[in-house]
C-alpha positions in Angstrom: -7.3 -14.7 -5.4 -9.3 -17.9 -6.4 -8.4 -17.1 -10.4 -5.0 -16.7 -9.8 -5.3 -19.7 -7.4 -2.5 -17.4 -4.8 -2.7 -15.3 -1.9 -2.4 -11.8 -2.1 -2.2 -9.1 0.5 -5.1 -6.6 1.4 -3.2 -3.8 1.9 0.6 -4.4 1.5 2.9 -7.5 2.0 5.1 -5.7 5.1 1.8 -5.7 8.1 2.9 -8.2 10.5 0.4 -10.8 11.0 -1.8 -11.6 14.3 1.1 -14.7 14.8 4.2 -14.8 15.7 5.5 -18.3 14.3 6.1 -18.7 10.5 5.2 -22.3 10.7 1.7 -21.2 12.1 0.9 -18.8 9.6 1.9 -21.3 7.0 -0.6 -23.7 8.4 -3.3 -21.4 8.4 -2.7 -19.0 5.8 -6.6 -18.7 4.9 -7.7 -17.3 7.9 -4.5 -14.9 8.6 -5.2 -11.8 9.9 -3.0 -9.1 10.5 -1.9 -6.7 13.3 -3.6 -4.0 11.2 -6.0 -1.0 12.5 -8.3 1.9 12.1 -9.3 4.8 14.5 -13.0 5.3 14.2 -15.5 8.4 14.8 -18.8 8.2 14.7 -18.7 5.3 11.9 -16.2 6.9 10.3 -12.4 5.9 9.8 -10.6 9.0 10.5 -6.7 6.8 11.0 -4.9 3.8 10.3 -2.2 1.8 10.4 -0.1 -1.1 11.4 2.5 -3.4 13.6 5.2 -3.9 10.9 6.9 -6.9 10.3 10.2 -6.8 12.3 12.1 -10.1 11.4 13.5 -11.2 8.2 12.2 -15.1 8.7 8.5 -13.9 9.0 8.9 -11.5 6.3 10.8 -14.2 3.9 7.5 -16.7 4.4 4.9 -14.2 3.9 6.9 -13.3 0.4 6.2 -17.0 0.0 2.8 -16.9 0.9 2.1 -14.6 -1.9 4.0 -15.7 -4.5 7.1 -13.8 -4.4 10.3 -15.7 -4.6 13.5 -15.5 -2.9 14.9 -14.4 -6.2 11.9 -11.6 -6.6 12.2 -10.5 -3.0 15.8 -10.0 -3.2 15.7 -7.8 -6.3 12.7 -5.7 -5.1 13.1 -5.6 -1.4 16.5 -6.8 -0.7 17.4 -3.7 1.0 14.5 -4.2 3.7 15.6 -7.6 4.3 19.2 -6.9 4.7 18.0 -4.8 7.1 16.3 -7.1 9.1 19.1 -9.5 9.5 20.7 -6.5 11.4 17.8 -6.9 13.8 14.6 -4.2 13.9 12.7 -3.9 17.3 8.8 -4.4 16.7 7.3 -1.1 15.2 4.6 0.7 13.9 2.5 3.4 13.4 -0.6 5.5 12.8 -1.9 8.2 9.9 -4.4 10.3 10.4 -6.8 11.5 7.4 -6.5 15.4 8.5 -9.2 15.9 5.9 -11.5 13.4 6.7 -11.4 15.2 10.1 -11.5 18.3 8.4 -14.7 17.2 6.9 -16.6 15.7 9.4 -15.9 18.9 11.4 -17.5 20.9 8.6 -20.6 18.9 8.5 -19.7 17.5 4.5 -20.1 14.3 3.5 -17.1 14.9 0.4 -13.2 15.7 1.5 -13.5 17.2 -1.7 -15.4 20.2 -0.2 -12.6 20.7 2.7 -8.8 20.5 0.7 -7.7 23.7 -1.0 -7.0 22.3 -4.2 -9.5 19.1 -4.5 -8.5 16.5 -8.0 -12.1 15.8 -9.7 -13.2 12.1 -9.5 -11.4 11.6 -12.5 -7.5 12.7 -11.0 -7.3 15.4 -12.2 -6.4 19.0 -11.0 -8.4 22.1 -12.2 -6.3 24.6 -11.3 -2.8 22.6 -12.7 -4.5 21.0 -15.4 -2.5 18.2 -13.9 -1.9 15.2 -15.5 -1.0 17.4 -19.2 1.0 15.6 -21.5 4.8 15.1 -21.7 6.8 17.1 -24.3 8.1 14.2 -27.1 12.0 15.5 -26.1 10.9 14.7 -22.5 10.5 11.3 -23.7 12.5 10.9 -26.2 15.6 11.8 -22.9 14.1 8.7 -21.1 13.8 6.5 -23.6 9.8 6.6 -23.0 8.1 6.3 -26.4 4.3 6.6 -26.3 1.8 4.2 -28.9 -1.3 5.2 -29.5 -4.2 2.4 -28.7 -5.6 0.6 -31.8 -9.0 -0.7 -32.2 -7.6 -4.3 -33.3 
């Protein structure tokens, strides 16, 4: 992010990247790629996924990489790293996009026109009315209170 004068990650901070040495991706964190990847049909991505980061040392320095600090890290992903120290074998995994298969079966060009209860463009669900609004008890029970916006 040139503004923000940091790195930040594509998709998410846990994709192992192409190297295997922390020292290596520290030296050439501007052209780091990861060991992320898409099934294709036709032009079209139908899956994806990725080799996770499997060791807490290469997990620690791309937290770095992006600006997260031990202190961050260990309050919002402790867990995973504890984890890690225990030792994880190298692992990932694939998701397929059902309904963009769905769709490309059925000849549309929207998934819209293949899911069984489609959210407009805008979120929201037709036959829910999903998102409505939140009773002010609701709120008031988790100690949400809402402001309304003002023009100044």
């Amino acid at each position: 992010d040139a503004e923000a004068q940091r790195y930040v990650a594509l998709h998410h901070p846990f994709t192992a990247p192409a190297v295997d040495d922390e020292a290596d991706l520290r030296a050439h964190a501007a052209s780091a790629v990861s060991r992320g990847y898409d099934m294709v049909l036709n032009g079209n991505e139908i899956g994806g996924g990725s080799i996770r980061i499997h060791r807490a040392s290469m997990q620690s320095a791309v937290f770095d990489l992006l600006g997260i600090g031990a202190d961050e890290a260990q309050a919002k992903f402790g867990f995973l790293l504890e984890a890690l120290r225990y030792g994880a074998p190298p692992h990932g995994g694939i998701a397929f996009g059902i309904d963009r298969i769905a769709a490309l079966m059925a000849g549309t060009e929207s998934i819209r026109d293949v899911i069984a209860f489609p959210k407009t463009t805008g979120a929201q669900c037709m036959m829910t009315g999903a998102p409505s609004g939140v009773p002010d008890a609701q709120l008031r029970e988790v100690h949400i209170r809402v402001r309304e916006a003002s023009d100044g």
